[in-house]
Phi, psi and omega in degrees: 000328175308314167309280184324314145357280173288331168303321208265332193290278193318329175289332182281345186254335175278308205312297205312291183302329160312305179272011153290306210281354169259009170277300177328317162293322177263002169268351172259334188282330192291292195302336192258022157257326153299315171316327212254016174242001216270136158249152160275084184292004154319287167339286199337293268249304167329280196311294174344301179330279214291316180114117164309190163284327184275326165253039115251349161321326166293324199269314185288352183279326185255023197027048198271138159248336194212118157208177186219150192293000000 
């Protein structure tokens, strides 16, 4: 009787926790993917600030001293 117990037990108790720990893996592997499109815009914002070549061709064409994209 012990056996049959544990064939029918131990699979209902491993089955659950397998798919508990790989939806956790595939939802950090999700986030962390997502992360890797995030700009930081603060950065942006510095650079912009500071300027290409082209947005300062710009800021003197529009005698601009301090701009942003």
């Amino acid at each position: 009787m012990a056996v049959e117990f544990y064939i029918l037990v131990i699979p209902f108790c491993v089955i659950p926790v397998f798919l508990v720990s790989l939806d956790y893996l595939n939802k950090s592997a999700e986030l962390k993917r997502k992360n890797y499109n995030v700009i930081d815009f603060d950065k942006f914002v510095k650079r912009k600030e500071e300027g290409d070549a082209v947005d300062s061709d710009i800021a003197k064409l529009l005698d601009i001293e301090t701009f942003a994209a």
